[in-house]
C-alpha positions as CSV (number, residue, x, y, z in Angstrom):
1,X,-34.5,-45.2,-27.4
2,X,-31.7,-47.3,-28.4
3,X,-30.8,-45.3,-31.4
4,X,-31.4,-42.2,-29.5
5,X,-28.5,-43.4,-27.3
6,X,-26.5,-44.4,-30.1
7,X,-26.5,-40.8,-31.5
8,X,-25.7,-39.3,-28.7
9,X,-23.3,-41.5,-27.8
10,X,-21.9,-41.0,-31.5
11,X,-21.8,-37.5,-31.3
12,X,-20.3,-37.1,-28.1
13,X,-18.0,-39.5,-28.8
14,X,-17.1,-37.3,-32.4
15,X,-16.7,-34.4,-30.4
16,X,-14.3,-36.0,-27.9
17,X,-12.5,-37.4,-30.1
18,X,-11.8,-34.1,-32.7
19,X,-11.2,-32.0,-29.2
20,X,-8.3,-34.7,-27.9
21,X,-6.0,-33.1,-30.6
22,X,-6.4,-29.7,-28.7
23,X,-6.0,-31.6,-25.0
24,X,-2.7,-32.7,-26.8
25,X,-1.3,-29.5,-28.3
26,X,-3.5,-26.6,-26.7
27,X,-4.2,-27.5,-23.4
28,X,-2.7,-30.6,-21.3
29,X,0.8,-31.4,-23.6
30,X,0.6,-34.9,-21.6
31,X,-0.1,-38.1,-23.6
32,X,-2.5,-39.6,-20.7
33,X,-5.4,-37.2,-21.3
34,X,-5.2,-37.2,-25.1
35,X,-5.3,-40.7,-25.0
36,X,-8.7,-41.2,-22.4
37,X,-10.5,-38.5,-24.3
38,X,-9.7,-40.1,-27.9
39,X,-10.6,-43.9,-26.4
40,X,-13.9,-42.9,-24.6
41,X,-14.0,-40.8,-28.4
42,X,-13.9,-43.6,-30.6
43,X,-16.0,-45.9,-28.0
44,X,-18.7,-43.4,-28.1
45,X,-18.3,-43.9,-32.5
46,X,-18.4,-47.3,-32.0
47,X,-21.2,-47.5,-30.2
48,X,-23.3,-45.2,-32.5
49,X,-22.5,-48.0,-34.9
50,X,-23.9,-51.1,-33.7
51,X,-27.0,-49.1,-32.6
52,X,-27.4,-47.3,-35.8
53,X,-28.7,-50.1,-38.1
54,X,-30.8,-49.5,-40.9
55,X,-29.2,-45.9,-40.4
56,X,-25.8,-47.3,-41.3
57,X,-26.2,-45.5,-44.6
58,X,-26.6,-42.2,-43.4
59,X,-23.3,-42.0,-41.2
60,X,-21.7,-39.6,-43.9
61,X,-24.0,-37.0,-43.5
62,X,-24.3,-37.3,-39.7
63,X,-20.5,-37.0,-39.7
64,X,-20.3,-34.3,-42.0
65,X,-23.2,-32.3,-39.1
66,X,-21.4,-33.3,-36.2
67,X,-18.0,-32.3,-37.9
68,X,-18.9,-29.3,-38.7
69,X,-20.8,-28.4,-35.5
70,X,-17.4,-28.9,-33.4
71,X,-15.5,-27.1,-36.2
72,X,-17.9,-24.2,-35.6
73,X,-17.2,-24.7,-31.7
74,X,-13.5,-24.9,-32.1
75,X,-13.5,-21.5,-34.6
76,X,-15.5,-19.5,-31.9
77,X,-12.9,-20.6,-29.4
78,X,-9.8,-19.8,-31.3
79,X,-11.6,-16.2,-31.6
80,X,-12.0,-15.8,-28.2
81,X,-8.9,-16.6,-27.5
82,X,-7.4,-14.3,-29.6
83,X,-9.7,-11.3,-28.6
84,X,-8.5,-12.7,-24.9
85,X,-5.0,-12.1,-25.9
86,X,-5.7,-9.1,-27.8
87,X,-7.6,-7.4,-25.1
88,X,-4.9,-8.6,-22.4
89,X,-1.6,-7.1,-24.7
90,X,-3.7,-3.4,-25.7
91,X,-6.3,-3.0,-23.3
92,X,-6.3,-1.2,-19.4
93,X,-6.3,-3.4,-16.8
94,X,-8.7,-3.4,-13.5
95,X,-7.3,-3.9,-10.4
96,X,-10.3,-6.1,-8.1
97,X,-8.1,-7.3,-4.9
98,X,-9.4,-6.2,-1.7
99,X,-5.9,-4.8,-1.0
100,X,-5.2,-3.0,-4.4
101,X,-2.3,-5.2,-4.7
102,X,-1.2,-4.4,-8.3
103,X,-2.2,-0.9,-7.8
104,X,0.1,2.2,-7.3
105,X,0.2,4.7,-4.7
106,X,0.0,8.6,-5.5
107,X,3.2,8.7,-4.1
108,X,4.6,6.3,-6.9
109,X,3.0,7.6,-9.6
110,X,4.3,11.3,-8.7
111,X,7.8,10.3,-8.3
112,X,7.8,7.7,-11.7
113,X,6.3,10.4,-13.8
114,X,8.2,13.2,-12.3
115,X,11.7,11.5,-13.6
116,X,13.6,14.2,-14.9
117,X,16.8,11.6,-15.7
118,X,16.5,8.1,-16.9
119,X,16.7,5.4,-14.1
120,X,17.8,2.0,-14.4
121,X,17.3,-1.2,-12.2
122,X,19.8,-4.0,-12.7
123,X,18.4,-6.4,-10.4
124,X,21.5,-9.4,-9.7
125,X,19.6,-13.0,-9.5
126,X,21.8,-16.0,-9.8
127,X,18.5,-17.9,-10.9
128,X,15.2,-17.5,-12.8
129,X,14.1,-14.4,-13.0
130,X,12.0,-13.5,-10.1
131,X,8.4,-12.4,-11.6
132,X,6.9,-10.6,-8.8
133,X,9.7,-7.8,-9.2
134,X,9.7,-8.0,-13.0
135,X,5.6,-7.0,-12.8
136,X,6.2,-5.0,-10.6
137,X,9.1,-3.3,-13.0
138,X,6.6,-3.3,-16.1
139,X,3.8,-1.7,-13.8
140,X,6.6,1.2,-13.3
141,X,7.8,1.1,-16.7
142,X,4.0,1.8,-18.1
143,X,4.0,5.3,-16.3
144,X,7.4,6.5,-17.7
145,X,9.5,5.7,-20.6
146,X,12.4,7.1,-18.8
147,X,12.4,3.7,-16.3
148,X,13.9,0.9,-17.4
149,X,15.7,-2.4,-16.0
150,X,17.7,-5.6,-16.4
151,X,18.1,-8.3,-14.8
152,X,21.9,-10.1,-14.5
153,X,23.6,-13.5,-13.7
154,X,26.4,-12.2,-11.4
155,X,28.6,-15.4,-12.2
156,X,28.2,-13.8,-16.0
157,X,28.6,-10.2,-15.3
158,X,31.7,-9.7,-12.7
159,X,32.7,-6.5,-13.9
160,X,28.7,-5.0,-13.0
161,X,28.9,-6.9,-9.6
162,X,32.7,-5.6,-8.5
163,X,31.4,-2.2,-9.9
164,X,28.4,-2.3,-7.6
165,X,30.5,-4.3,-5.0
166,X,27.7,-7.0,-4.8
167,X,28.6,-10.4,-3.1
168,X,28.4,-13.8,-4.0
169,X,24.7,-14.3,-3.1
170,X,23.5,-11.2,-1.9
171,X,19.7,-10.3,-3.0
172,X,20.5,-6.8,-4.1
173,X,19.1,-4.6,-7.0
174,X,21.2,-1.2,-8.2
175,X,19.0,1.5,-8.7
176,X,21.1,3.8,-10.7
177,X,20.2,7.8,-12.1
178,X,22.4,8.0,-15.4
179,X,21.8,12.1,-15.3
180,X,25.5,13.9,-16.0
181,X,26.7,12.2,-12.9
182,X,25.3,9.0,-12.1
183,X,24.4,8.2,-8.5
184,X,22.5,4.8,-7.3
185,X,21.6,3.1,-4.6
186,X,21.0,0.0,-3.4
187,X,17.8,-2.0,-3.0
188,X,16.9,-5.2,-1.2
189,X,15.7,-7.6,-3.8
190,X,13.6,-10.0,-1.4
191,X,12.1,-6.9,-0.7
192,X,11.5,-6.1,-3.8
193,X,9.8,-9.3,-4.2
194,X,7.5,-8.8,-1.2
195,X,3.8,-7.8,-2.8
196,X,3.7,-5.8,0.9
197,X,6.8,-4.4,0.6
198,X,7.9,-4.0,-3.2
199,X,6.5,-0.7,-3.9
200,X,8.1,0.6,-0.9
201,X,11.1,-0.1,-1.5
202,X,11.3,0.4,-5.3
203,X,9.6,4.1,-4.6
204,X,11.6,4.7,-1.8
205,X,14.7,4.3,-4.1
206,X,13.8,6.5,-6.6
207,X,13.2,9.0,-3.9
208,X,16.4,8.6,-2.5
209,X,17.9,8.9,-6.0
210,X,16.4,12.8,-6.3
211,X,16.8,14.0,-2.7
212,X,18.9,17.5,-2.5
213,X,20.6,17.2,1.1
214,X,19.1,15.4,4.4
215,X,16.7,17.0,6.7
216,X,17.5,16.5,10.3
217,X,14.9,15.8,12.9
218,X,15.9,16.4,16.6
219,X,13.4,14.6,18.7
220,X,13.9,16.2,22.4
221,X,14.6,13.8,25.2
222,X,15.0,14.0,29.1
223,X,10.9,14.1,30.0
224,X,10.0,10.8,29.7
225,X,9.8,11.0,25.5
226,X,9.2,7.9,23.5
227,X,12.3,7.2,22.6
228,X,13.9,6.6,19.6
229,X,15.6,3.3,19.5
230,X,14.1,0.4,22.0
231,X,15.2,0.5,25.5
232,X,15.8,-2.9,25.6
233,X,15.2,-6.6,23.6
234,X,11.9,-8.3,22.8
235,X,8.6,-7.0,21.0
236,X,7.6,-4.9,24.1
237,X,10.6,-2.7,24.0
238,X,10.4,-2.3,20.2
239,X,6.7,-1.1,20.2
240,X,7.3,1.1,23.2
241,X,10.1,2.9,20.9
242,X,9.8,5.4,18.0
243,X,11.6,2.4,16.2
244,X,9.6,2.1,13.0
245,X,8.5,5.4,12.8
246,X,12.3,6.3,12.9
247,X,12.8,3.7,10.0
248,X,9.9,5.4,7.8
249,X,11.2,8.9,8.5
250,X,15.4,8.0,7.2
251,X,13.7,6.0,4.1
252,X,12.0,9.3,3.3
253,X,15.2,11.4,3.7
254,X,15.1,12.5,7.4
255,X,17.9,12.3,9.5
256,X,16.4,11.8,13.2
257,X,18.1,12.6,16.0
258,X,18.0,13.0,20.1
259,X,18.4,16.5,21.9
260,X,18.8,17.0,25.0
261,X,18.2,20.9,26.2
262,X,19.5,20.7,29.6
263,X,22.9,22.1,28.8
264,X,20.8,25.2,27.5
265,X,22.2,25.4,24.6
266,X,20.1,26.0,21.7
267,X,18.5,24.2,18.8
268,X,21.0,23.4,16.2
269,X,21.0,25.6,13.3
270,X,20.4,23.0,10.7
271,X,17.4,21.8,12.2
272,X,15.0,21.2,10.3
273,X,12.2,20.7,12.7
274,X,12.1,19.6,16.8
275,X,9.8,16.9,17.9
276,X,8.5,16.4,21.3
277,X,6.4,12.9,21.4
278,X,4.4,12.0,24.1
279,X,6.9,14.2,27.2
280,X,5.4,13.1,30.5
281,X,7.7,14.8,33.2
282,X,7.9,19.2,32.8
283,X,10.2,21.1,31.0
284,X,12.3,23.6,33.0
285,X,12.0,27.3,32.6
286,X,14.8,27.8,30.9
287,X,14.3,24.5,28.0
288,X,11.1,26.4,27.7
289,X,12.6,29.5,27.0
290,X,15.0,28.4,24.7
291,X,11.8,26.8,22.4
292,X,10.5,30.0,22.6
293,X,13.1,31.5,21.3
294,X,13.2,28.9,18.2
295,X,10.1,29.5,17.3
296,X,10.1,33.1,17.5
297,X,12.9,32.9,14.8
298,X,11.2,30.9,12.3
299,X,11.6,27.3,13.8
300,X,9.7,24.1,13.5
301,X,7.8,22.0,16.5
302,X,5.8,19.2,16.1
303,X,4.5,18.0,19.6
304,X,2.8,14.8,20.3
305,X,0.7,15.1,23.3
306,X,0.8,12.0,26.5
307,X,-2.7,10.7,28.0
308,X,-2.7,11.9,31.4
309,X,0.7,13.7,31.3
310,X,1.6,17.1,31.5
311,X,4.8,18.4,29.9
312,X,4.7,21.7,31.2
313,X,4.7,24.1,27.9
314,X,0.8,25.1,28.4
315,X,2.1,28.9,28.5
316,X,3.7,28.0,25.1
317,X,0.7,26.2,22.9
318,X,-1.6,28.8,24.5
319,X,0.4,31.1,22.9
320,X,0.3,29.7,19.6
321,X,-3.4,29.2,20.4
322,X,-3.8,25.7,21.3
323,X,-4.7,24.0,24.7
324,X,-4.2,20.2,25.5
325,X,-7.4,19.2,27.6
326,X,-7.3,17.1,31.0
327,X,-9.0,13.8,30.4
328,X,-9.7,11.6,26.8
329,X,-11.3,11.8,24.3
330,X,-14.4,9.2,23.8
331,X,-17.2,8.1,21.7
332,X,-19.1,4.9,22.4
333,X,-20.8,5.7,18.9
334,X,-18.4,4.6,17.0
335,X,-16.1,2.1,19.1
336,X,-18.9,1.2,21.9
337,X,-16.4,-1.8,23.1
338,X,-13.4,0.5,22.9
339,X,-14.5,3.8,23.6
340,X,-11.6,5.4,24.0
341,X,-10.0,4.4,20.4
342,X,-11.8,7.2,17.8
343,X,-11.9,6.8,14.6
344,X,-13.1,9.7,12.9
345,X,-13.4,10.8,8.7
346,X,-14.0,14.3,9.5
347,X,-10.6,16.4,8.7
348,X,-10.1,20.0,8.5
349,X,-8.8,22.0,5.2
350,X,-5.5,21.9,5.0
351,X,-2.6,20.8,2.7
352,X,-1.8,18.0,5.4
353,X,-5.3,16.2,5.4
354,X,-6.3,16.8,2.1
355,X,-5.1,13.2,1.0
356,X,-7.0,11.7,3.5
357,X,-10.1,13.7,2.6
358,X,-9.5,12.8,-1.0
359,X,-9.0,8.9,-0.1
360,X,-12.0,9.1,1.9
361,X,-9.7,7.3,5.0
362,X,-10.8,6.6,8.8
363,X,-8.1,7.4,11.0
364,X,-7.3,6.3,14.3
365,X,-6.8,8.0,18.1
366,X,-5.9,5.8,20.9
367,X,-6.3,7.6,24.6
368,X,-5.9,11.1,22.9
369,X,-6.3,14.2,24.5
370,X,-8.8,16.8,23.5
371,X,-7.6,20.5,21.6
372,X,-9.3,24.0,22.3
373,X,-8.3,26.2,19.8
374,X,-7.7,29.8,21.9
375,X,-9.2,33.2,20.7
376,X,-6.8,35.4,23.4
377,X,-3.7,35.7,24.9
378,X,-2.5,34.1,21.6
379,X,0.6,36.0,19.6
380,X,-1.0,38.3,16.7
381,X,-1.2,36.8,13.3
382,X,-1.8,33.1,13.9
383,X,-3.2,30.9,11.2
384,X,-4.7,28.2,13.0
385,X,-6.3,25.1,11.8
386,X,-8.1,21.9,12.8
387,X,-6.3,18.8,11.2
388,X,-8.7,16.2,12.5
389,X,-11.9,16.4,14.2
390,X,-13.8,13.5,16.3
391,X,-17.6,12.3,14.8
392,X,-20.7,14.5,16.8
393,X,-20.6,11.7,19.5
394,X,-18.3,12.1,21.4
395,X,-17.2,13.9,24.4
396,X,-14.1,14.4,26.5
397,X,-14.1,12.3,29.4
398,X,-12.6,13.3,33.0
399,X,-14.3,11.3,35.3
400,X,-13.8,7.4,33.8
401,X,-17.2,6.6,35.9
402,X,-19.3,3.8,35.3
403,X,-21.4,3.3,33.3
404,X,-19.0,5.5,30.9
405,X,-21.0,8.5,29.8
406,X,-20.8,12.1,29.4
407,X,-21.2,13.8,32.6
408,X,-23.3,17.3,32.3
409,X,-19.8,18.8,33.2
410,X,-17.9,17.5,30.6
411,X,-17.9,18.7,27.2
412,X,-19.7,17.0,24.3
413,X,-19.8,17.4,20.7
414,X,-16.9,16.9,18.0
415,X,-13.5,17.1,19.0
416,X,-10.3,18.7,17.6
417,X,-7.5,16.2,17.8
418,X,-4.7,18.1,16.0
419,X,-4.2,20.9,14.9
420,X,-1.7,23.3,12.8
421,X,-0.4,26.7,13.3
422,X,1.9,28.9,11.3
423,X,3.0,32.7,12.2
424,X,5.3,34.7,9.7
425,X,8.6,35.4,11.6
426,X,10.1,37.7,8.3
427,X,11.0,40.5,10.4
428,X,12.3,38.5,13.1
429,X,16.4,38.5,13.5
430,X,18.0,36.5,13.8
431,X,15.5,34.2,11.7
432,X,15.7,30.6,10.1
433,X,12.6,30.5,8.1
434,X,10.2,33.3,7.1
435,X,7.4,31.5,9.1
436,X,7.3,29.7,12.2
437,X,5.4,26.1,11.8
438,X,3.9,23.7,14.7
439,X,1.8,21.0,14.4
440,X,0.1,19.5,17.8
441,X,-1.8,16.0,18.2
442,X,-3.5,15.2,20.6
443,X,-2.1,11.6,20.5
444,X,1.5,10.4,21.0
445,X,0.7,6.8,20.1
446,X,0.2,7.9,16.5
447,X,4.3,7.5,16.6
448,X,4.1,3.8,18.0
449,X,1.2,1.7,18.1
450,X,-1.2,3.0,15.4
451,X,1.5,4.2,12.9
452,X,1.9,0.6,11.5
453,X,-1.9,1.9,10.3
454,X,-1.5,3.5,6.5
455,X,-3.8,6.7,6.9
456,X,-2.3,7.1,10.5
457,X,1.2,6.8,8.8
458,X,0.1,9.3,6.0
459,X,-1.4,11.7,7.9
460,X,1.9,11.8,10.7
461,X,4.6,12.1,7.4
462,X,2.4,14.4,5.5
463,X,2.4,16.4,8.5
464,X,6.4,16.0,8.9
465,X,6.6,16.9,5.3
466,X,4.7,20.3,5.9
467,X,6.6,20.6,9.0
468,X,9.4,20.9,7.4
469,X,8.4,22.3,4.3
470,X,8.1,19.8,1.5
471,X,5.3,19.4,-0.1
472,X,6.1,17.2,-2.4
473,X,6.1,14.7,0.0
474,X,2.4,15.5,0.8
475,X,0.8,12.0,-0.9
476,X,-1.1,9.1,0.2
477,X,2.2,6.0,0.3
478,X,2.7,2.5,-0.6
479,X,0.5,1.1,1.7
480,X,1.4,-2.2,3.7
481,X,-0.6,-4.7,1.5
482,X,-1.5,-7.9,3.3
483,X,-1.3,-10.8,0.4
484,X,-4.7,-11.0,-1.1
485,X,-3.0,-13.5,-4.2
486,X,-3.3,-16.9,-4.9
487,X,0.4,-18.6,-5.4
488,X,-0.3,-20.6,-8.8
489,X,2.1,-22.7,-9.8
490,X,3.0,-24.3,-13.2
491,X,1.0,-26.9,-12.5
492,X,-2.1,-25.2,-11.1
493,X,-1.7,-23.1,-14.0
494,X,-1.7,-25.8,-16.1
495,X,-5.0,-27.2,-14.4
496,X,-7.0,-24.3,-14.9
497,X,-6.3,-23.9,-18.6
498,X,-7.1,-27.7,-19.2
499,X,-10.9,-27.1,-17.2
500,X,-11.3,-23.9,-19.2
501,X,-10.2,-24.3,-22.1
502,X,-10.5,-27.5,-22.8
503,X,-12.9,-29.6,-20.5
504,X,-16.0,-27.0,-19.6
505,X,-16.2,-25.9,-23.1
506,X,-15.9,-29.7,-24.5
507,X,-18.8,-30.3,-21.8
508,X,-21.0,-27.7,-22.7
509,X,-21.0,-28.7,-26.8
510,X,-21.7,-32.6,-25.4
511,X,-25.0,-31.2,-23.5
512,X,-26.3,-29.5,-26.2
513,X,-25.6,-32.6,-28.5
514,X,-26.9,-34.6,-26.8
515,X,-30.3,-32.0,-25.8
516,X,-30.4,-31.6,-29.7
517,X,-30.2,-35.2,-30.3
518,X,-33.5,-36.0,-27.5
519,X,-35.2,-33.7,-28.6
520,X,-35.5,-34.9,-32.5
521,X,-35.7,-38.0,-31.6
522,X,-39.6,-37.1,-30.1
């Protein structure tokens, strides 16, 4: 038993003392580790030994095994590290965070590979570079040679930094086209650096750099509209406001602004689409008129409909073949705690929804109002379609009785809960498009409280983009990524390679030393 011990112990202690050369130089680079894995090496040797005895004699050969069974350990490591570093420099990469957080959206990948000029980033950092933006750079740069960037010290580079008028200290990155006349614009570097917020911004730029002209959005006030800037201070006020839908919509290249059509004047001529979101008091006769008239001549109306509100334009959507419901929309199938928020997969056709049908998405309703799609006293040659339909459950609730359940007068089944309509205007005069385009929800707090959701977001610009006729802009965005990364630092780092690297594997050979050793020992 004794010399059983003694074998083990001086094989081990072989092993640990070979390996501490690769704790020193591979691994750990700190003398205090080398040192406690070469003593407890050559105490293990020692002990072999005094225990070996008679077997004295035979320590060559026994060192020439043991030698030779960690050199064959440490070859098979230094080949799979190399195949590690091969496959991590030439092979694709899998993206496994719950949040897809080195990942890029459709929208990114359309706009990086649809470069048509080279685009630079000179990103001004007075320190190390920043490597969050710098991946996030390469991850852009892997989809299009045409992308490139630089970081720069603006201490070191005054000229760039007066050029770009950058301040001392300002977290700014130039985003610049160099086509036959260079344009750029500025980015915000921390958000850059945000692993939420990076890919907006970056995409967002590029975007910026290729947009031909602004289109304006004239959001109608004066009925009790959402409105677009916060009435007032505090978070209340901000998520009662159109405020960060308003922020989504000028990033994109829209240019919202309030109209008021008491004066009775009409719709500007370079508008490029009105929006009415979530009206609760009645237009008058003549604001209804004039709408009429803007969408006889080719015009653009998105209208966001209010839970338990009536804005007085039935006679319009009825023409255009819709009709907002009385009541809400519910199913206890789905949401039985909160039966009046739907979510719902089911989408119609159309170029708006077919993202969200691709990405296989939920999206969200809170307190909306049922569609009927109308079959007379519509205008002739209506194209009508269903955007987004409620599950089989549900049912459209006017009552609100307890327990809440359809009543046999109510109407059950699937839902519509938006809807698009287009009707060709060509030989209308005068006439600003050749087709007249209106979308209709069924829910105005798409705009506010449920925007900050990603498929709500996508499916309200997609349908702003179709709106106003730019399909392009049709995509599934950046989405708002939550962090789902582990912040490692240099000396986490440094801790993980020493346990795998170094210390597992170093254990594992010691087992089966010492398994080997037992077992010829019997």
């Amino acid at each position: 038993m004794k010399k059983t011990l003694g074998s083990v112990a001086g094989g081990v202690g072989l092993l640990l003392t070979l390996t501490s050369f690769v704790t020193f130089f591979v691994t750990a680079g700190s003398l205090v580790p080398f040192f406690l894995k070469l003593g407890l090496g050559v105490f293990g040797i020692a002990v072999w030994a005094v225990t070996a005895g008679e077997r004295a004699g035979t320590w060559a050969r026994s060192a020439f095994f043991y030698s030779s069974s960690v050199g064959l350990g440490l070859i098979f490591l230094a080949l799979l590290s190399a195949a590690n570093f091969i496959v991590a420099r030439r092979s694709p990469t899998w993206d496994l965070t719950t949040k897809k957080v080195f990942s890029l959206s459709p929208q990114t990948e359309n706009a990086v590979k649809g470069l048509q000029q080279p685009v630079r980033v000179i990103a001004f950092v007075d320190g190390p570079e920043p490597e969050q933006v710098a991946a996030l750079f390469r991850r852009y740069a892997a989809l299009n040679e045409k992308f490139a960037w630089e970081f720069k010290d603006p201490r070191r580079n005054p000229d760039l930094a007066e050029k770009y008028k950058v301040r001392k200290g300002e977290p700014v990155a130039i985003l610049i086209s160099e086509g036959e006349q260079q344009t750029h614009t500025v980015l915000n570097l921390n958000r850059l650096a945000s692993w939420q917020l990076g890919e907006q911004e970056l995409t967002n730029g590029l975007l910026k750099l290729g947009r031909v002209g602004e289109h304006k959005l004239y959001f109608i006030v004066g009925h009790g509209e959402l409105p677009l800037d916060p009435a007032g201070e505090g978070p209340e006020a901000l998520a009662a406001s159109l405020a960060t839908a308003k922020r989504v919509l000028q990033e994109e290249g829209y240019n919202p602004q309030p109209l008021n059509l008491i004066d009775g004047q009409e719709v500007p001529a370079d508008a490029s689409a009105l929006v009415i979101a979530g009206a609760t008091n009645t237009f008058s006769e003549n604001e209804q008129a004039i709408l009429e008239r803007y969408l006889d001549q080719g015009g653009r109306l998105l209208f966001f409909a209010e839970a338990q509100a009536e804005a007085g334009l039935e006679g319009l959507l009825a023409k255009y073949g819709a009709q907002i419901e009385p009541g809400i929309v519910a199913d206890t199938k789905v949401n039985p705690k909160q039966p009046f928020i739907v979510y719902t997969p089911f989408f119609g056709d159309h170029e708006i929804t077919r993202p969200a049908e691709k990405a296989k998405v939920n999206v969200v309703f809170a307190t909306a109002r049922g569609i009927t799609l109308l079959k007379e006293g519509t205008l002739t040659d209506l194209n009508v379609v269903p955007l987004v339909l409620t599950t089989p459950y549900a049912w459209l609730e006017t009552t609100f009785g307890e327990p809440l359940a359809p009543d046999p007068t109510e109407r059950t089944g699937q839902q519509v809960l938006a809807v698009s309509v287009t009707r060709p205007t060509v030989h209308t005069t005068p006439r600003r498009n050749d087709e007249a385009r209106v979308v209709i929800f069924g829910d105005s707090d798409l705009l506010t409280g449920t925007f900050g959701y990603d498929p709500n977001r996508d499916l309200v610009m997609n349908a702003f983009a179709w709106t106003t006729q730019q399909p392009a802009k049709i995509t599934i965005r950046p989405p708002d990524r939550d962090i789902s990364t582990v912040d490692l630092t240099d000396e986490k780092l440094g801790t993980i390679r020493l346990l795998a690297i170094d210390v597992f594997p170093t254990l594992l050979m010691a087992i089966g030393l010492t398994i080997w050793q037992a077992r010829r020992a019997r």
